[in-house]
N, C-alpha and C positions, 0 to 999 in steps of 0.2 A: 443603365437600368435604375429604376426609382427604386427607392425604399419599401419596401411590402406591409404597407400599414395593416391588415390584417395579419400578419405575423405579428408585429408588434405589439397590439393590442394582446396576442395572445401570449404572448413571454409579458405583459404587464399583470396581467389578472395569474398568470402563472408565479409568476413572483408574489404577486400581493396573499396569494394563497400560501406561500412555502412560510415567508413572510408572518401572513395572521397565524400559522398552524406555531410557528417558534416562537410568538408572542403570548398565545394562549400558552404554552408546554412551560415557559417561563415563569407566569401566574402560578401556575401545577406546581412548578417545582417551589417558589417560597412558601405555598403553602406547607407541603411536604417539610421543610427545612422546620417550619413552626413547629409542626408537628411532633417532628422525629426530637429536635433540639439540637441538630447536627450541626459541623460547621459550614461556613459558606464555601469554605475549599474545598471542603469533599462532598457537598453536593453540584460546585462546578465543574468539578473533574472525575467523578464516579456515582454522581446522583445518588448524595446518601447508600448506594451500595444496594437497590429495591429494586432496578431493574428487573422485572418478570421475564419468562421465557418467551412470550410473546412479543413483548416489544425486543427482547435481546436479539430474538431470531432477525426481525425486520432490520436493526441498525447492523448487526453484524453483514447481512448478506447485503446490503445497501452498500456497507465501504469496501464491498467488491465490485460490486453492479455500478463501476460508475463511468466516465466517457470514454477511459481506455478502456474498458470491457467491453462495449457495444460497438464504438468506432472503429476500434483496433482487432475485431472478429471480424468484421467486415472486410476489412483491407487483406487481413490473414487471409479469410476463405477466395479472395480476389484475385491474389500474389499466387504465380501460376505456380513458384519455388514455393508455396506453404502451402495454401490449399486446408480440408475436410483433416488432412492426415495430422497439421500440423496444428489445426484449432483444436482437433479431440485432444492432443496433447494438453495446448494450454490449458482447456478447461478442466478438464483430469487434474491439471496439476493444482487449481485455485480450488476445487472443492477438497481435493486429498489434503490441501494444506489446514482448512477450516477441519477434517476430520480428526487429524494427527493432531494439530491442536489444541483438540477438545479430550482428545486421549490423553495424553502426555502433557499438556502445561498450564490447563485451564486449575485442575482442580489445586494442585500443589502451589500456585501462585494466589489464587482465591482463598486459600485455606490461612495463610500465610497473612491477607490483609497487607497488599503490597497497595501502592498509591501508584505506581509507576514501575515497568519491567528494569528500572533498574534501582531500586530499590535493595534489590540482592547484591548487586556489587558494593553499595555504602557499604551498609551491612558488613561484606564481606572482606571488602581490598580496600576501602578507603575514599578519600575523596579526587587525587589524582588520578587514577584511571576512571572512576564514575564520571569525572569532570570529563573526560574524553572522549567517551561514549554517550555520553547527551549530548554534545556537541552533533558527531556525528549523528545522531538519532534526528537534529531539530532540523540540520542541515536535509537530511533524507525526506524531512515533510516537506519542507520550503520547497526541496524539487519537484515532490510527488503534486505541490497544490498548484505547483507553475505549470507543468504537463499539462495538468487537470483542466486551469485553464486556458492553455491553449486549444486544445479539443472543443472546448465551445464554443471558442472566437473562431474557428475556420468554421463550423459547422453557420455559424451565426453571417456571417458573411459574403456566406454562398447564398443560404436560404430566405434574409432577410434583407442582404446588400445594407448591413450599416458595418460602419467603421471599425476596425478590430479593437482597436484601443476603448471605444467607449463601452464595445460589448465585456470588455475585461474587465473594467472596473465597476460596472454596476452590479454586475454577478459576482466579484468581491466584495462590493458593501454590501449586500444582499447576508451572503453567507456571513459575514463579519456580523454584521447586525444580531441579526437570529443567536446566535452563536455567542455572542457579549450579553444577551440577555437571559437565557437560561441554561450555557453551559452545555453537560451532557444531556439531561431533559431536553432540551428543545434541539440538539443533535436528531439525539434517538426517536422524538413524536415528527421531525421532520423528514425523517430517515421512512418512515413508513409510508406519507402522505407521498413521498416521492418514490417508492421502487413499486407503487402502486399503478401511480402513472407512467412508468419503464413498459411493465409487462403490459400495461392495457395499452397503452403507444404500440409497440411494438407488433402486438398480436393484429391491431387495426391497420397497417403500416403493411406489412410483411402478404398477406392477401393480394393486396395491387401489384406489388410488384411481381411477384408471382404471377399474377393473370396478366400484366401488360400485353398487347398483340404484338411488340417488339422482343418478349422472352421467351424463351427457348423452353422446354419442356425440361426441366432440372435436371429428373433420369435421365433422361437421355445424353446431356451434356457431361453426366458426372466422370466419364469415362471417354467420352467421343467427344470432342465440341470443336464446330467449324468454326467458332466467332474469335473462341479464344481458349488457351489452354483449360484442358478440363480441369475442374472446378475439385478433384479428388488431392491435386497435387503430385510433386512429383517424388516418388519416395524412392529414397538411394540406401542402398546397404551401408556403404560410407559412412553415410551421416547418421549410423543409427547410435554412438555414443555424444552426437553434439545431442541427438533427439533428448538423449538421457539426462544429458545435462542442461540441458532448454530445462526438461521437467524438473528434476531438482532442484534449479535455479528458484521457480515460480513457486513450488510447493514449499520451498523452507525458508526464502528470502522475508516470508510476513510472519514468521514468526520470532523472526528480530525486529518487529516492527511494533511500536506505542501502540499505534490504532488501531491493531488484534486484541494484543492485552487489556488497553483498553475496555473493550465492551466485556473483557471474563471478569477483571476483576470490579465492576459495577453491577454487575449479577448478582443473586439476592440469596446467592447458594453457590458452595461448589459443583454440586452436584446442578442446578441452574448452568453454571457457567459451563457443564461439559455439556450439558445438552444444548444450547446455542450455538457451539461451533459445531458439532454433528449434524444437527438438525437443518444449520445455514448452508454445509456442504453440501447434503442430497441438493438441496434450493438451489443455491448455483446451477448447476445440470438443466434445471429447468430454464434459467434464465437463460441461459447461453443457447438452446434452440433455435429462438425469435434472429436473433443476428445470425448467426449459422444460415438458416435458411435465404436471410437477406442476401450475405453473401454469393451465395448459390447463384440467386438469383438476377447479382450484377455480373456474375461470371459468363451468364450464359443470356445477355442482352448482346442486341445488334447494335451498338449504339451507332452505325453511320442513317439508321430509321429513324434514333429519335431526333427534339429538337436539339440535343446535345453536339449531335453533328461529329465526325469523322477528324481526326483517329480518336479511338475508346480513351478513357481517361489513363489506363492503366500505359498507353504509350506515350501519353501527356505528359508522365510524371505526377498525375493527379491518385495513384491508388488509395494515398492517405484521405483523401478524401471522398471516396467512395459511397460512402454513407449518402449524408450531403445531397452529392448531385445526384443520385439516383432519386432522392426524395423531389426534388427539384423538377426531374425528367419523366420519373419512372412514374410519377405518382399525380393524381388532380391535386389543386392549390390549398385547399382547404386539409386534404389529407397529409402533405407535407408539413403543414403549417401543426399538425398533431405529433409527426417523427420528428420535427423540433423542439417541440414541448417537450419529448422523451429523452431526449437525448441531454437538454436542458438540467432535466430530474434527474438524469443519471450524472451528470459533470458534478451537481452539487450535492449531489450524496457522498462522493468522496470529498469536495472540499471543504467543507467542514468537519468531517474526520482528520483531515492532515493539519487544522487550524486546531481544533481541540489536542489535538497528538503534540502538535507541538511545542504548544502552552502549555500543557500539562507537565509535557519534561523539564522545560526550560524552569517552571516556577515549583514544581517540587523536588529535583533533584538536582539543580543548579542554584536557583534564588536560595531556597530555603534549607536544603541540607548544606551548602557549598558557603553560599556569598552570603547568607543571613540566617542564620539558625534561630537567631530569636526572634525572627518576625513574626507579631500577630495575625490574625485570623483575616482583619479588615486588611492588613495590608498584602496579604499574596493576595487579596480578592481582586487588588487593585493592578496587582500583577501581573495575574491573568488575564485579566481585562488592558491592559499595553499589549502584553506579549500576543493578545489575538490581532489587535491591531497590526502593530510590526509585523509581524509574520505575512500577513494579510497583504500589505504594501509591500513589505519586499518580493515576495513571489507574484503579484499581479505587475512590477516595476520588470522582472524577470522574464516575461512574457516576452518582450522587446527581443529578446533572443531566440526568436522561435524556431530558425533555423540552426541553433548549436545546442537547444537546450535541451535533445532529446539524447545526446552523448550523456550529459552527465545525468539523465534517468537511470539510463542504463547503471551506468557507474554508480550511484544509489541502489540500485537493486543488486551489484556484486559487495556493494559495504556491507550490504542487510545481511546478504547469502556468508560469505566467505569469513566478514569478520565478530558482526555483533552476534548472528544465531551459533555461533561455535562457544562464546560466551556465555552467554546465556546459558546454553545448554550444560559447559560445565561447573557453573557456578550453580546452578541448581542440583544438579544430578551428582558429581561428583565430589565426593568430600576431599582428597588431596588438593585441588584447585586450589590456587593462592595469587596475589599478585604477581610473581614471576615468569608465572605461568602466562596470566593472560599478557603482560608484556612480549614476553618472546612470540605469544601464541603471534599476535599483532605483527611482530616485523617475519616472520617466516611464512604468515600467509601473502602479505604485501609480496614481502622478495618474487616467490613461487609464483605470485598470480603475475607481477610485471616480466619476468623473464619468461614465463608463456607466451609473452608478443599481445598484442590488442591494434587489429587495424582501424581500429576507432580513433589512437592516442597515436596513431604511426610508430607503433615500438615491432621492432622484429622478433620473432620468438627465439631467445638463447638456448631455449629447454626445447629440444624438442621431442617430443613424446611420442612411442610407436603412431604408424599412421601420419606422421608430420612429411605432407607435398610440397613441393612447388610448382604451382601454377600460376601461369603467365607473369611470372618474377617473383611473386610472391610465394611464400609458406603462409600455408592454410595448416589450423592444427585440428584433427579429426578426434582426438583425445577428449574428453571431460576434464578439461583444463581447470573448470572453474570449482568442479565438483572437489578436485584434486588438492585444490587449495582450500579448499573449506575442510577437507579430511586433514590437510597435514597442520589447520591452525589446531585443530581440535588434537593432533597428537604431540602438539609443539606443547599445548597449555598443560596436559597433565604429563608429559615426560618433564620438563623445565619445573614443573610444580612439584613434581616426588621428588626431585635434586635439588630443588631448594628447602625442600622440609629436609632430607637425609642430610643433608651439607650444614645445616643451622643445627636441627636438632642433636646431630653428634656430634657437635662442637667443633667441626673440622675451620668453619668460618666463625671468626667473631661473632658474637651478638650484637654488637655495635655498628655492624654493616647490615643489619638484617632491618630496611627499609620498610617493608611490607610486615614486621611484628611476625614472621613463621614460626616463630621458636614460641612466640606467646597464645597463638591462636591455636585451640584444641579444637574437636573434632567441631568440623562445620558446620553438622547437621545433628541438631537444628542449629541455625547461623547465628552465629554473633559479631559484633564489632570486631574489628581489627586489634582493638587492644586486648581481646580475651578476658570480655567482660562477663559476669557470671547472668543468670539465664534473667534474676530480675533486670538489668539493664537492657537487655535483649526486649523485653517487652514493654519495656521502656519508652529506646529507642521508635518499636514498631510503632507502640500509641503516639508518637510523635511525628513521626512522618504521616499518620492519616488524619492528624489535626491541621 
């Protein structure tokens, strides 16, 4: 099969457009920077903090709308085990997360003037556990932008037949590019120019296939369907607590995620920033439609009619690919050559969010609190600008693993769920919290989550939780495993955290073992350093971290 020069052409001027739009948003932003007199760090990682509601709402819902969202609803609504029952879920769970969000973390992190969600733990517990949890955090993007791009190099290889590797890394210098020259501004003005072209792809897209003379009438199939399992899915009572914790997983795992916090705290208001993730949630709902329906729509094709030919993809082992060849089969040349543009737009609206996300951690809460505290203005600028690079090449280097790289997505999305949002949550929320705390929190979620079994990493489940079967040699655990362990880090940190303040402050332990400062650190809230420094330090500190 040749090369599809009119695809080409059209992922060229698509690029060149994402491209001019990051170029221009970068001009935007030093003016701004002239302007304001702010520094160049914190207009590369929170654009001066003037984000509007308008553009907030567009980048916020853009670093969900991105190729897992649209590729991976598809294959959901296709998979005869998930189905309608199992995408309402997910998408439930991505806008409830953007709402709860906006409720609970936007305005008290925004109000705060954090640079970074982990800004609170300096703050709080020091530089040994902060150092640990950026780590983690940078690790979680590198996965999330490797995913990212492998969704567009399959899509890109079906539809245009070029080569996986060069589709990889032009769509990372692309996003790189844009990305080294304005920072969060040209994030966020690209972020719009692309979830523009999502829904107009989609909505144009979505019609053909639908009317194909090869597709079934959708009602009809939703419930009935001779071609292939219907399209509703198959819903078991069993599995109504993995359901629960599918939904937990999705809904709380991004709120230990940079690239949430991100867009709140670049908001131009608290009260800004709770209205952006509110407003992004409803929006999600609507984007998720377009692909829902797609799927429907592959579910209840003939494919021994089209030129796709016998057996359907989903016996192929092809359902990850769904998208794709349906655009490919289902649709005229020119109209595919559009659900690639779209698809395109959605891949790199998340990676440049996982590129920003994780430049940002790395060179404010590692470089500059951690390994350089005296560094000037020009040199994190210089920082940021490697760390987009590196990032950028290692996750597009990471591609290469396309067949093992989606185990450790997963495994990214139980660090977010289980360890960093339980953190988070009580290092903000709860004033006992202290270093001990989140220590232990850490090895008793770990322990609880690996002795639950993970047929991913071949571990058998030690724990087993009411509801734990064996089938066909295996135990399956029907339990909210993952939930369970995100509950019990959350009551590991502040049980371990009241016994370390009660055991130092009554003198039962030395003061000299007291690692973490407990005996020194008074009420949290509002937070101070570690050493129980009085509140002028305190604000001190803050205007230092947002220089």
């Amino acid at each position: 099969m040749a090369v599809n020069v009119p695809g080409v052409i059209v992922m060229v001027v698509f690029y060149l457009l994402v491209l001019g739009t990051g170029i221009w948003a970068s001009f935007k932003s030093k003016r701004k920077q002239k302007e304001s007199a702010a520094t160049g760090m914190e207009m590369a990682l929170l654009g001066n903090r003037s984000i509007n509601w308008v553009v907030g709402i567009f980048t916020m819902t853009a670093s969900w709308v991105g190729g897992a969202f649209v590729v991976g609803t598809v294959e959901m609504m296709y998979t005869p085990s998930m189905g309608l029952i199992w995408t309402i879920v997910t998408i439930m769970a991505y806008s409830s997360s953007c709402i709860v969000g906006g409720l609970v973390f936007a305005k008290p992190m925004r109000e705060r003037n954090y640079v970074t969600m982990l800004d609170p733990f300096h703050i709080k517990y020091g530089k040994v556990i902060t150092a640990g949890l950026s780590l983690a955090s940078v690790i979680h993007d590198i996965i999330l932008l490797t995913t990212t791009l492998i969704g567009l190099g399959g899509t890109m290889s079906v539809v245009l037949d070029l080569p996986f590797s060069v589709c990889m890394w032009i769509s990372s210098a692309v996003a790189v590019t844009y990305t080294l020259l304005g920072g969060l501004y040209s994030v966020a003005y690209t972020d719009i120019v692309q979830l523009i072209l999502v829904f107009i792809g989609l909505c144009i897209c979505v019609p053909f296939v639908l009317t194909n003379p090869h597709t079934l009438d959708i009602r009809q199939t939703l419930m009935n369907n001779t071609l292939h399992a219907p399209w509703i899915g198959q819903p078991e009572l069993k599995k109504t607590w993995i359901m629960i914790d599918h939904f937990l997983l999705l809904m709380l795992r991004a709120l230990g995620s940079q690239y949430f916090h991100q867009r709140t705290l670049s908001a131009s208001s608290p009260s800004t920033a709770r209205t952006i993730c509110i407003a992004a949630g409803f929006l999600l709902l609507v984007f998720g439609i377009p692909p829902t329906l797609f799927g429907a729509a592959v579910s209840s094709t003939d494919w021994n009619q089209t030129t796709y030919g016998s057996p359907s993809p989903y016996k192929r082992g092809e359902a990850a690919m769904a998208l794709p060849i349906a655009l490919q089969h289902l649709t005229p040349a020119f109209i595919s050559i559009i659900g690639f543009g779209c698809v395109a737009a959605a891949v790199m609206s998340s990676a440049d969010s996982a590129l920003l996300s994780a430049s940002s951690v790395f060179t404010s809460s590692i470089y500059k609190n951690i390994l350089r505290p005296v560094a000037k203005d020009k040199e994190s600028q210089w920082v940021i600008r490697a760390s987009v690079v590196v990032v950028g090449v290692i996750s597009t280097s990471l591609t290469s693993l396309k067949n093992s790289i989606v185990i450790f997505w997963f495994l990214g999305a139980e660090i977010s769920f289980i360890f960093v949002f339980p953190q988070l949550l009580c290092v903000l929320f709860f004033n006992i919290s202290n270093g001990y705390g989140a220590v232990m929190g850490l090895v008793v979620g770990l322990t609880i989550r690996l002795l639950s079994g993970d047929s991913s990493l071949g571990l058998e489940p030690v724990l087993h939780f009411p509801g734990c079967t064996l089938e066909d040699g295996v135990y399956v655990q029907y339990a909210p495993v993952k939930t369970i362990s995100m509950l019990s880090t959350i009551a590991a940190i502040l049980l371990f955290s009241y016994l370390a303040s009660v055991l130092f402050n009554k003198g039962v332990l030395p003061e000299k073992w007291d690692v973490f400062k407990v005996k020194a650190q008074h009420s949290p809230v509002p937070l101070t350093p570690v050493g129980g420094a009085i509140e002028e330090e305190e604000n001190e500190t803050l205007k230092e971290l947002s220089n």
